[in-house]
N, C-alpha and C positions, 0 to 999 in steps of 0.2 A: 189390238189385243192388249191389255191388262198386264202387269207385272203379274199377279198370283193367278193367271190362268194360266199365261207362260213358265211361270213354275210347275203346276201340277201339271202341265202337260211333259214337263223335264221328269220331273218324279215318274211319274207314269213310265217315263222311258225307261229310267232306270232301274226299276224294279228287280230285275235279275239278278242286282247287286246282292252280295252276302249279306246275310244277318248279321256272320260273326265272321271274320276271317279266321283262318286255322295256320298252325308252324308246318315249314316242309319236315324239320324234324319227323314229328309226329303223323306228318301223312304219310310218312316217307315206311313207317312202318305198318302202315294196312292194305290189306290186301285188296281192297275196293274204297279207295279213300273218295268223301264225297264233301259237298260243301252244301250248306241251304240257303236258299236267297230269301229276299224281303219278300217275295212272291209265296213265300209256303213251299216252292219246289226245292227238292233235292240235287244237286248236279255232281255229276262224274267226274273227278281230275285223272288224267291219265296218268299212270304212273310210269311210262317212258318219260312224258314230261316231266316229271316231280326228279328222275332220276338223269335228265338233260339240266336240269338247275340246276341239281346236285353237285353235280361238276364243275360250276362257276360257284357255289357258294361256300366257304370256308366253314369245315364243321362246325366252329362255336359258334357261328352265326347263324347256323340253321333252327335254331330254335328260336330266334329274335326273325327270320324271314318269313314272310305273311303269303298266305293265298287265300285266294288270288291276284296274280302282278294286275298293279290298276292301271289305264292307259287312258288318261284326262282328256279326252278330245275337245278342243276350242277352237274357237272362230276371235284369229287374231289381223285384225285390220282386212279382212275379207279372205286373207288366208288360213286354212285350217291347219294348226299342227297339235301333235298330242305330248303331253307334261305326263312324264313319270316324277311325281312328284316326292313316291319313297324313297331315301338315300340308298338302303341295302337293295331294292328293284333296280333304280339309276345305273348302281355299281354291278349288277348282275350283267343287265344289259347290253354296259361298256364292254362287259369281257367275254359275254357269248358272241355277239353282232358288230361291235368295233364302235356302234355311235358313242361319240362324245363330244356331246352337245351339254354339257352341264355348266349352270349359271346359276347363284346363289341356291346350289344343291338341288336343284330343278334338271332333269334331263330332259331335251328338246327332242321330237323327233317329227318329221315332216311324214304328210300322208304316202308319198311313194315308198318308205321305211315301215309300214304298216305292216303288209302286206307278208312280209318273212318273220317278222315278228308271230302274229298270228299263225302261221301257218305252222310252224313249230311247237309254238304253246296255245292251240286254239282250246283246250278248257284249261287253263291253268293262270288264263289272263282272261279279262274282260275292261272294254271299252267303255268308258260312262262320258256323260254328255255333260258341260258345262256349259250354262251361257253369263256374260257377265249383263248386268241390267243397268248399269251403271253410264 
């Protein structure tokens, strides 16, 4: 397979990704806060979730904190781990879940760590695929 077939087949995955990411700030005060992906669809954030962030994130900072948390999934030397790669996501992380795995402002997290993560913020994070072609 082709380097740009291997991409648009990445793309293709990805699509669920936002258009635009949105502040918890700001979703924090709607009553059905919702996100639109590159897809055209609209998705749901739960606001228990928005309001379990809320909690690890420092009010001046909630207007600089993005949704949705991105969780970089890669294939590193045949192991898969996933890069939070946002400082204020990184630091949210650390202090909900305990990992701290952070190396030049990269948070590490292995796939058995997955699994609580999502299940806590299953619309309020999403998963994107990387591959390096390199």
């Amino acid at each position: 397979m082709d380097e740009k077939t291997l991409a648009k087949m990445i793309e293709a995955v990805n699509r669920h990704m936002p258009a635009r990411t949105r502040n918890l700030e700001e979703m924090l005060r709607e009553k059905d806060p919702t996100i639109r992906a590159k897809d055209g669809n609209e998705y749901y954030i739960e606001k228990k979730e928005l309001e379990f962030i809320a909690q690890y994130v420092d009010e001046l900072d909630r207007k600089r904190f993005r949704i949705p948390i991105i969780l970089e999934m890669n294939d590193l030397g045949g192991e898969r781990v996933i890069y939070v790669r946002d400082r204020l996501h990184a630091e949210f992380i650390k202090k909900a879940f305990g990992y701290d795995r952070i190396l030049n402002g990269i948070l590490t997290i292995y796939m058995y760590e997955l699994p609580e993560i999502r299940r806590k913020l299953r619309t309020a994070s999403q998963v994107i695929f990387r591959i390096s072609l390199k």
